[in-house]
Backbone bond lengths (Angstrom), bond angles and torsions (degrees), N, CA, C in turn:
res aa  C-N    CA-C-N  psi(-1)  N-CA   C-N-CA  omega(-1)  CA-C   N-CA-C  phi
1 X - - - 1.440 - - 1.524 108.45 -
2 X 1.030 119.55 137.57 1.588 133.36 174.41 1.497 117.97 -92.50
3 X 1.088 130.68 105.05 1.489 142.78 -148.16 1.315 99.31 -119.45
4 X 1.358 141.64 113.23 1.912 155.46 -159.85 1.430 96.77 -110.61
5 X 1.290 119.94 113.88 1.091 119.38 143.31 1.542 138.01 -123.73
6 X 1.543 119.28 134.57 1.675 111.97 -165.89 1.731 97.46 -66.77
7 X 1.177 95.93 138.44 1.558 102.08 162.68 1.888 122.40 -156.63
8 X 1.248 107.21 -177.74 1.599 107.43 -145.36 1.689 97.27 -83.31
9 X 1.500 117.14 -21.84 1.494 107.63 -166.26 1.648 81.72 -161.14
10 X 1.628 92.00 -157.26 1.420 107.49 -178.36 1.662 115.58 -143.31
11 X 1.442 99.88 64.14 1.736 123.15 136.05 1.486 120.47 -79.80
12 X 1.259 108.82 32.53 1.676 87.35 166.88 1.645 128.81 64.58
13 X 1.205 93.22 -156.22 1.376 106.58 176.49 1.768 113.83 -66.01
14 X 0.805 106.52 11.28 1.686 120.88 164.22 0.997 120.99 -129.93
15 X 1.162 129.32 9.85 1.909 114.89 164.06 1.139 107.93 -100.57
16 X 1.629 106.14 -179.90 1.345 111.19 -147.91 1.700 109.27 -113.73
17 X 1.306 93.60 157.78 1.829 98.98 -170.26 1.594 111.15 -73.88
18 X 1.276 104.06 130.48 1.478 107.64 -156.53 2.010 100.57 -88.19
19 X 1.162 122.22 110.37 1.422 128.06 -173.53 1.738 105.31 -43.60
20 X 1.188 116.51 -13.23 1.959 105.42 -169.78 1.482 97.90 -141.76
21 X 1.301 101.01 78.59 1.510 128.04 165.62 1.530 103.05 -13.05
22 X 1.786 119.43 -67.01 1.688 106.23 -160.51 1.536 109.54 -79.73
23 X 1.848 113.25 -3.60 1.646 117.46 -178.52 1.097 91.74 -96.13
24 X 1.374 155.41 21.74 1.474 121.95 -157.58 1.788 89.46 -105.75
25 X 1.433 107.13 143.76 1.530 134.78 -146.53 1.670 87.14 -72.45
26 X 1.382 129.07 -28.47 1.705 140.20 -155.33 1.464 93.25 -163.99
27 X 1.678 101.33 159.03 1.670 123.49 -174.00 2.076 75.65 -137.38
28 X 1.277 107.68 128.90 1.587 121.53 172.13 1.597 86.29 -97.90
29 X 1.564 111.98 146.94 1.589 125.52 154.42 1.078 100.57 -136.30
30 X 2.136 106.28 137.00 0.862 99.51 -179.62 1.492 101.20 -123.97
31 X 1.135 150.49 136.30 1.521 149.22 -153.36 1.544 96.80 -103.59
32 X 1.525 110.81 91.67 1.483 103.07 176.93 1.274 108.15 -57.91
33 X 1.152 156.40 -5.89 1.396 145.56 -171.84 1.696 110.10 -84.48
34 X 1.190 106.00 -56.24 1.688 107.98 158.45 1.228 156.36 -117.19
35 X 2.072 93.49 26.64 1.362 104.57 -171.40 1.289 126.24 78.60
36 X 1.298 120.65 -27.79 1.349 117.29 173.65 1.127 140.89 -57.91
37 X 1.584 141.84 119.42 1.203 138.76 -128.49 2.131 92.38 -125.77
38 X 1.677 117.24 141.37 1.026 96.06 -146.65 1.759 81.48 -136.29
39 X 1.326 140.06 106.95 2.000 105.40 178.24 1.313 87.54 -108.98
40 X 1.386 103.76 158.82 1.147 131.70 166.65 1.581 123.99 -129.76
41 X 1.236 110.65 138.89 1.726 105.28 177.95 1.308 125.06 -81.05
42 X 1.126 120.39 132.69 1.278 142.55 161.43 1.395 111.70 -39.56
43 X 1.553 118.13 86.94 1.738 142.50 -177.00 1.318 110.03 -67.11
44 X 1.950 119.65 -44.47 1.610 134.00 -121.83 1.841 86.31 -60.09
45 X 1.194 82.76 -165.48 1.364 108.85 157.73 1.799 120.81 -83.94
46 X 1.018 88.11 -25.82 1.887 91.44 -179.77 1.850 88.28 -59.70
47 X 1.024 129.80 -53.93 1.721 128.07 -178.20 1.541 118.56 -77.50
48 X 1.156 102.42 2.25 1.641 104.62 162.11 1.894 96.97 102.49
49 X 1.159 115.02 0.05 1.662 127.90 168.54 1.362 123.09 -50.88
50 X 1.005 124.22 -145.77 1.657 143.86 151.07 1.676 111.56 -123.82
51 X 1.381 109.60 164.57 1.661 107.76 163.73 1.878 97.55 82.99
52 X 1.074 105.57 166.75 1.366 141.65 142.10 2.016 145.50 -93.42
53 X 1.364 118.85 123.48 1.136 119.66 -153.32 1.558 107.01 -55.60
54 X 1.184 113.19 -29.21 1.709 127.69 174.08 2.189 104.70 -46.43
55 X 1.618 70.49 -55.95 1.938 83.03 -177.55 1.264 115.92 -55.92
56 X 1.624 121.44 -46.08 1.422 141.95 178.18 1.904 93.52 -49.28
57 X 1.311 99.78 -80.22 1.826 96.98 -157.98 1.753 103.55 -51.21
58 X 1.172 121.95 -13.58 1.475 123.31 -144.66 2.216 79.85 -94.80
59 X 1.261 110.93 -53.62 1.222 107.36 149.77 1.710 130.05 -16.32
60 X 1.074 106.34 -94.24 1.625 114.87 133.70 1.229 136.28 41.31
61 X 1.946 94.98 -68.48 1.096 116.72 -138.07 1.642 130.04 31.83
62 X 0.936 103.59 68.90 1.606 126.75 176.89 1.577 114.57 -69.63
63 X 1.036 134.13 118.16 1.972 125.78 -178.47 1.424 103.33 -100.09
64 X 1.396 113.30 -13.49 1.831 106.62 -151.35 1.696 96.54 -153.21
65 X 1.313 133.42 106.77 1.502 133.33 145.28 1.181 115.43 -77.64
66 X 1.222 107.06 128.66 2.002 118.67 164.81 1.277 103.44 -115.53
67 X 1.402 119.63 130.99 1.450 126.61 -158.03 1.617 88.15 -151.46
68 X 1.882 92.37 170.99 1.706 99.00 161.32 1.062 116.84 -114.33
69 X 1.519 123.57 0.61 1.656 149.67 178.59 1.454 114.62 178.75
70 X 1.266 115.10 157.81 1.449 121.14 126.24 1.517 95.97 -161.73
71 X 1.826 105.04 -164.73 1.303 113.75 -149.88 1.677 80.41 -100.59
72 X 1.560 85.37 174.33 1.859 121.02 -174.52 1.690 107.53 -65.75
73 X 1.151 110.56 -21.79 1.424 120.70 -169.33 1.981 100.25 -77.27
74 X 1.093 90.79 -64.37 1.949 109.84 170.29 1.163 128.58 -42.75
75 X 1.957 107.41 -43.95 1.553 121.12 154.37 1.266 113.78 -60.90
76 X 1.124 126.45 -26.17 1.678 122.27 -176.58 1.546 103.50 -72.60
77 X 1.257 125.45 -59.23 1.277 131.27 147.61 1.295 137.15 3.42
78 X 1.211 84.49 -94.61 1.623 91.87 161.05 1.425 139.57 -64.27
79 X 1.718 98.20 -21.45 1.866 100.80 151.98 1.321 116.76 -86.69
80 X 1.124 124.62 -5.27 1.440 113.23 177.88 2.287 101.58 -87.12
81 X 1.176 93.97 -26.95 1.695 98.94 173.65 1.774 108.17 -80.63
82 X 1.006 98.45 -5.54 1.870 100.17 -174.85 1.382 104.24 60.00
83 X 1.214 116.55 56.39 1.631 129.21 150.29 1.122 111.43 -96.78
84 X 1.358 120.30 123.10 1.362 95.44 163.40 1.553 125.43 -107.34
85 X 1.340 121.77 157.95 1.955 128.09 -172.75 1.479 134.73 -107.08
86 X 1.134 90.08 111.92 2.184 93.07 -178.96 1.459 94.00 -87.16
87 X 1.194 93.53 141.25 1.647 98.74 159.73 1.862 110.74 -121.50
88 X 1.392 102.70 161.80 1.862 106.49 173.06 1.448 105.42 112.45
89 X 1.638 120.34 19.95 1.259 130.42 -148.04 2.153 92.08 -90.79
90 X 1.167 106.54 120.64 1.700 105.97 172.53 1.138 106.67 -153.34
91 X 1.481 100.39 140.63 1.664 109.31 176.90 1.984 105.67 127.11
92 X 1.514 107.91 -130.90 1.154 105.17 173.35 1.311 92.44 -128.45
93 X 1.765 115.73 -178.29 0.984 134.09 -140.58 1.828 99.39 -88.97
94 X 1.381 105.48 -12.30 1.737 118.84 -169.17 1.770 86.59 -74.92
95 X 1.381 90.11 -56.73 1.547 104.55 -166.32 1.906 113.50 -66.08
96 X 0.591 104.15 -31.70 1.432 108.00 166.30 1.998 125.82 -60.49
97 X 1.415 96.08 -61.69 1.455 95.18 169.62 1.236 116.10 -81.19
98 X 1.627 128.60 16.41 1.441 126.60 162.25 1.697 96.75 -101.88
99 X 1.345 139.55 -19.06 1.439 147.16 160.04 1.707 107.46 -53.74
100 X 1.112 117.05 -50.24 1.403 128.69 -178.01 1.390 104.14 -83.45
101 X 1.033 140.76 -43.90 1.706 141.60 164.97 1.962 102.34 -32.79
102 X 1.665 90.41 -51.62 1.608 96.34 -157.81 1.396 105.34 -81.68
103 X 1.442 114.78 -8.92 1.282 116.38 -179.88 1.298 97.49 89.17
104 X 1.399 158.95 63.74 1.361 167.08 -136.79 1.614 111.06 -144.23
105 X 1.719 110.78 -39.49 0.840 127.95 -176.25 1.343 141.69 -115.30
106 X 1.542 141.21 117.76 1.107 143.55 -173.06 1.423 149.88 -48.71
107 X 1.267 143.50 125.22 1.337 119.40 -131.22 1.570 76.57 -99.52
108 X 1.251 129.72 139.34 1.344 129.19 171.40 1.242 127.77 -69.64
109 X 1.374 128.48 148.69 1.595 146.99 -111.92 1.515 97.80 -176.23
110 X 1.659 107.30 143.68 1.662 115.72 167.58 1.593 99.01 -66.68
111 X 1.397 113.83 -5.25 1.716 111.36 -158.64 1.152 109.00 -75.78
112 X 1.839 102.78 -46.70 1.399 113.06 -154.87 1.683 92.05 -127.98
113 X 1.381 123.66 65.14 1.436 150.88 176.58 1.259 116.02 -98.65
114 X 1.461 122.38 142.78 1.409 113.37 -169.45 2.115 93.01 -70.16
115 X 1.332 111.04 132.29 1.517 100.47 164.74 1.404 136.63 -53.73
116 X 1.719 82.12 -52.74 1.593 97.55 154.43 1.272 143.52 -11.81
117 X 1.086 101.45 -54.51 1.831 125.23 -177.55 1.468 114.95 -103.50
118 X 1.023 108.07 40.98 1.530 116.34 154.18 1.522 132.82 -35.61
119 X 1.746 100.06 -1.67 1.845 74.22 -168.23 1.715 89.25 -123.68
């Protein structure tokens, strides 16, 4: 499984989870099947790119986002690509998919959506 996470740079399995999912500078993948750790830059349009970050990981082939938010618009997204989204994601990227292992983290919801990001 290929597991996406936004993060601030590209240390790997030690950098840190970037709080604004469609700004975050890098998306880390990590392929639980063989460990392999994968970053990619942040293209969208939120960075002055083309596309959307949903579109980017879905590229990817991404199965699993660990995040600390994003908006309702992004979750639609990514369920319409059959990704599916935890949200509550903090720390680094080690620490995160051991949060989601333990069940720590929330599968994302219009409920518990950044408000913010309404569009």
């Amino acid at each position: 499984m290929k597991i996406g996470v936004p993060t601030m740079g590209d240390r790997g399995m030690d950098e840190v989870v970037c709080d604004h999912f469609g700004r975050a500078p890098t998306y880390t993948i990590v392929d639980s099947d063989t460990g392999s750790v994968r970053i990619i830059e942040n293209r969208s349009e939120h960075m002055g790119g083309t596309g959307k970050p949903p579109e980017a990981l879905a590229r990817e082939s991404v199965n699993l986002l660990l995040c600390s938010g994003l908006g309702p618009r992004a979750i639609t997204m990514f369920q319409d690509s059959g990704i599916a989204v935890y949200v509550g994601a903090t720390g680094s990227v080690r620490e995160v998919l051991s949060m989601w292992r333990e069940g720590r983290l929330q599968a994302a919801t219009s409920e518990n959506a950044c408000k913010e990001h309404l569009h």
